[in-house]
C-alpha positions, -999 to 999 in steps of 0.1 A, spaced: -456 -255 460 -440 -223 449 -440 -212 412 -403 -205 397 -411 -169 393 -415 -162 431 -380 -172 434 -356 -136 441 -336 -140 413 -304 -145 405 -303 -182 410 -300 -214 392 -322 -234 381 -323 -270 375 -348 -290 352 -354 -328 371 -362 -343 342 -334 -335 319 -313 -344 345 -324 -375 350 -325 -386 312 -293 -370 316 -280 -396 335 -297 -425 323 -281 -416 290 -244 -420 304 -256 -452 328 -266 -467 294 -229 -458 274 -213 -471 301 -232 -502 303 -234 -510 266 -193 -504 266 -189 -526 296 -175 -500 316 -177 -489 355 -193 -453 354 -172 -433 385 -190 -397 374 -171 -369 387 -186 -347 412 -171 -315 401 -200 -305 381 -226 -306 407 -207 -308 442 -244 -323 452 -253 -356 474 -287 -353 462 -274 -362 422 -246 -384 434 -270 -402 449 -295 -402 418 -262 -411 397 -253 -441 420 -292 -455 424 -290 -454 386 -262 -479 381 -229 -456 390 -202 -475 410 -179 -450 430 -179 -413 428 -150 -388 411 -136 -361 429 -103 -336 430 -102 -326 467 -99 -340 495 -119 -316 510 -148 -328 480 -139 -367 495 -148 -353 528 -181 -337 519 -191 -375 501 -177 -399 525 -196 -380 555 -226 -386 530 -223 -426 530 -203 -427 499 -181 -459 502 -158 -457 473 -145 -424 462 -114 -415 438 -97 -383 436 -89 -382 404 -58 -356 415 -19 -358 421 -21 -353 457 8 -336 473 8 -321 507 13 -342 542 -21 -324 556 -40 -336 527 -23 -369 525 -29 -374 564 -67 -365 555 -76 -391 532 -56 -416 556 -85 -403 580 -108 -412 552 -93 -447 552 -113 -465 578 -144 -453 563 -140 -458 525 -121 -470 497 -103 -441 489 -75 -437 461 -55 -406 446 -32 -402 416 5 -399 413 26 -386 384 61 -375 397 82 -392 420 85 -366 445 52 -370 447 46 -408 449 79 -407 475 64 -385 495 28 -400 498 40 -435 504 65 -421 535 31 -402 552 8 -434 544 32 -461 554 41 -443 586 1 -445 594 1 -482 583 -21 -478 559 -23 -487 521 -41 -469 496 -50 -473 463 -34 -451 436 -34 -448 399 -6 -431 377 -17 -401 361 -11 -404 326 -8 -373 298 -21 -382 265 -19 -353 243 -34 -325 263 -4 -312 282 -14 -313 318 -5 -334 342 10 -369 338 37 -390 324 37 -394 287 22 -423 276 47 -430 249 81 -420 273 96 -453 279 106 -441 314 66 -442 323 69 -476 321 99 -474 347 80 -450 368 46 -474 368 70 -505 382 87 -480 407 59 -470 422 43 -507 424 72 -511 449 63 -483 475 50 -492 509 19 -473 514 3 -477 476 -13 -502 460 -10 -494 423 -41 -501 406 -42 -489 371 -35 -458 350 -57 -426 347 -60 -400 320 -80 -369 313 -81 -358 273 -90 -319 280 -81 -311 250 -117 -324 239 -130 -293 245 -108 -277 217 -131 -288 191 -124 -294 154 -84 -285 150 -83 -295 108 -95 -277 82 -131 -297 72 -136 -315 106 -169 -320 120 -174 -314 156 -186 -354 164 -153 -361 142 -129 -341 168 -147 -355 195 -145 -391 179 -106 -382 167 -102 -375 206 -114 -406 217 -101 -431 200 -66 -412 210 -76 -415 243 -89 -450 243 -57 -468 225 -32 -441 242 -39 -456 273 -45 -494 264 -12 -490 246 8 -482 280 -8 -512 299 2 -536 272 41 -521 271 36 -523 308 27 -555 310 54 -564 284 78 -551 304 70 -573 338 53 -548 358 37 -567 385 0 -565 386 -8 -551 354 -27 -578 340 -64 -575 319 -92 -578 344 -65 -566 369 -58 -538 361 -80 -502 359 -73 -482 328 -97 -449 337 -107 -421 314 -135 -397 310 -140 -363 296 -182 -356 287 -169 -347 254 -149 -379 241 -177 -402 261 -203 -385 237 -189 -411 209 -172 -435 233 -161 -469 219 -146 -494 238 -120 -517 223 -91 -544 232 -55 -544 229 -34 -576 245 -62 -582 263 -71 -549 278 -98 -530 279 -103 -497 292 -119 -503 329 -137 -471 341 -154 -436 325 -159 -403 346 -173 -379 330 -185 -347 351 -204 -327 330 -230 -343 317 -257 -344 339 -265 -306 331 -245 -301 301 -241 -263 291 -233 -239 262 -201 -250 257 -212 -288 252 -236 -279 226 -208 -259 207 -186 -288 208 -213 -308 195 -217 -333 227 -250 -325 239 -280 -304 225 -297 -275 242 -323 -297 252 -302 -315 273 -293 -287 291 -303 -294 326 -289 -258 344 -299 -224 332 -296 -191 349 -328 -174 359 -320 -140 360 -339 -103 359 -336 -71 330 -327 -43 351 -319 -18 327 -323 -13 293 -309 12 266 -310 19 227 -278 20 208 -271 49 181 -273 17 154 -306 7 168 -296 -23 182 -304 -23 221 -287 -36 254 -297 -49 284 -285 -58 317 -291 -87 332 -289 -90 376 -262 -116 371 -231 -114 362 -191 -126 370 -208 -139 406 -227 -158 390 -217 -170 356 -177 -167 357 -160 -156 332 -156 -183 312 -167 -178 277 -188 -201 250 -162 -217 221 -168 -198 185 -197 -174 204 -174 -164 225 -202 -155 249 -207 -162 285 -240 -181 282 -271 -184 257 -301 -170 265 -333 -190 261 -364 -180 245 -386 -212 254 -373 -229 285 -397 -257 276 -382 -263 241 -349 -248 249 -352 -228 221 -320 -202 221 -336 -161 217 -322 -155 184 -307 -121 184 -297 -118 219 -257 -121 230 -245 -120 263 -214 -105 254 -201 -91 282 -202 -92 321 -192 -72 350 -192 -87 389 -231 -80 392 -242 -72 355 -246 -94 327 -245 -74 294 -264 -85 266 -264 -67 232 -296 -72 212 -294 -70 172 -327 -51 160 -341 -46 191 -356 -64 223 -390 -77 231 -379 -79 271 -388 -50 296 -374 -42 327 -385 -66 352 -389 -92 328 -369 -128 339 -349 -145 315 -327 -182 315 -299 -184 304 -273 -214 290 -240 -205 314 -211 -216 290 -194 -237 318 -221 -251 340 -191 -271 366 -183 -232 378 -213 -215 380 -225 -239 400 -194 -236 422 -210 -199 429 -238 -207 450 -252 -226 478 -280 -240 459 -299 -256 429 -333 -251 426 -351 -284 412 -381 -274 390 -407 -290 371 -418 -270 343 -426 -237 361 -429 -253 397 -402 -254 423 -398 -289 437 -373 -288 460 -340 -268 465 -307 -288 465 -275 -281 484 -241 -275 466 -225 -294 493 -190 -294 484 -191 -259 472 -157 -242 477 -142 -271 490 -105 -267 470 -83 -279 496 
């Protein structure tokens, strides 16, 4: 069995056992809420944890792409949602191919869309489940919950041949905006964002249901929702009957810098660091130092940390997760990560680091593989399986 510092780096590095208490966690939220738990794929694009996800108690998997769908289904995955407005007669005509293999649904919002997916599945003669995509507050995609034209468009597309209209689906990005008034905790915003979420949606299927929309009846009908964030403090609750049906969270079965500043996970919940190399290392005229790290835009993207505003934390103690006070990786070029050290630097050249990325879904979207470790020894490598598949 190899030890992880045999490994060339750059790579990533993935800790079994916080990933597994990583999951167990969510299992247990979703089960105490009464809630189906469909995780979404996007994070790790990996059979190996789907399949740890689904032997823990998750029914169905998440994904965007059809090509993602593809990857699962030809992995024995019966029941997989795309959790997308799906436009396009290749891609439509794909997921038809899916069809006779799996439960497969997709998400309309417009009705260009919807018109044009129910003309390419009810020419094939098949029906497939969809959901309406719904927009409650964060601007993306969906009809507005509160439009009374949603309504209208939800009993429209009940009539289509082709689509069988199973429930509504929401995702409230705007989570990860974190506290927005003047005093707010971080577990308030995320709680704030919830409950918005939560009575947003069970607000449309009662007007629906109000209204005569056939089908949309409590027990019936799925009313879907997830972001890690929001499920950190997730509450179900009733209105007329309904409940909400379904979580998918993505992101929290490695969790990254950016959960922690948001205040929905702790560093030692981190599950995927970066395990990269000094390569250089120079004194600033204040006294301060820098160093460069053999990873950089390849590897961590660019996207940055909220309030640090860095591209990942780097870890002193990768038993205790304890961050290296000090150190910021402030800056990043395609193969360098820069990181400015206040007061100086214990590290040498040569010496490995980990490293917190601040979004863990796209670094992970950067290589072929996850190296599973135990402490210092290297258990297995892992397959990003549906890496690059955006189509």
């Amino acid at each position: 069995m190899r030890r992880i510092d045999e490994l060339p780096t750059p790579f990533l590095v993935l800790d079994k056992a916080r990933l597994e208490a990583n999951i167990r966690a969510m299992q247990a939220r979703a089960d105490a809420q009464g809630v189906t738990l469909r995780p979404h794929a996007k994070t790790h694009k990996s059979v190996d944890v789907a399949r740890l996800q689904r032997d823990a108690g998750a029914r169905g998997i998440t994904v965007a792409k059809p090509g993602e769908a593809e990857v699962f289904v030809a992995s024995g995955f019966g029941d997989v949602r795309l959790a997308y407005t799906v436009v396009g007669r290749d891609k439509l005509e794909r997921l038809v191919a899916l069809a006779s293999r799996a439960r497969v649904g997709f998400c309309v919002d417009t009705r260009e869309g919807a018109r044009a997916a129910s003309d390419v599945l009810a020419g094939a003669g098949v029906v497939l489940d969809v959901l309406v995509e719904v927009d409650i507050g964060y601007g993306r995609c969906g009809v507005a919950w509160d439009d009374p034209a949603s309504v209208d468009f939800l009993r429209w597309v009940e009539g289509l041949p082709g689509l069988r209209l199973v429930g509504i689906l929401t995702h409230a990005g705007h989570a990860y905006q974190g506290p927005v008034m003047e005093g707010e905790s971080p577990a308030d915003a995320l709680r704030a964002v919830m409950r918005e979420e939560r009575d947003r949606m069970l607000a449309l299927a009662a007007r629906a249901r109000a209204s005569g929309v056939p089908g949309v009846e409590p027990g019936r009908f799925e009313i879907s929702v997830g972001s890690t964030p929001s499920m950190r403090y997730f509450e179900n609750a009733e209105r007329d009957g309904f409940r909400v049906t379904e979580i998918r969270p993505g992101n929290y079965v490695y969790h990254d810098a950016t959960q922690v500043a948001l205040g929905s996970a702790t560093w030692n919940e981190c599950a995927l660091t970066v395990q990269a190399a000094v390569v250089s290392k120079h004194r600033n005229a204040d006294g301060s130092e820098r160093l460069f790290l053999d990873a950089g835009k390849k590897v961590f993207t660019s996207d940055r940390t909220p309030g640090s505003g860095t591209y990942g934390t780097l870890i002193y103690n990768p038993r205790t997760m304890e961050p290296l006070p000090h150190a910021r990786l402030s800056g990043l070029s395609e193969e360098h990560g820069w990181v400015h050290v206040r007061g100086g630097a214990t590290l040498a050249v040569g010496d490995r680091v980990r490293i917190v990325p601040a979004h863990a879904c796209v670094a992970v979207n950067t290589q072929d593989q996850v190296f599973v470790v135990d402490g210092d020894l290297v258990l297995d490598a892992w397959g990003v399986d549906a890496r690059g598949r955006v189509v």
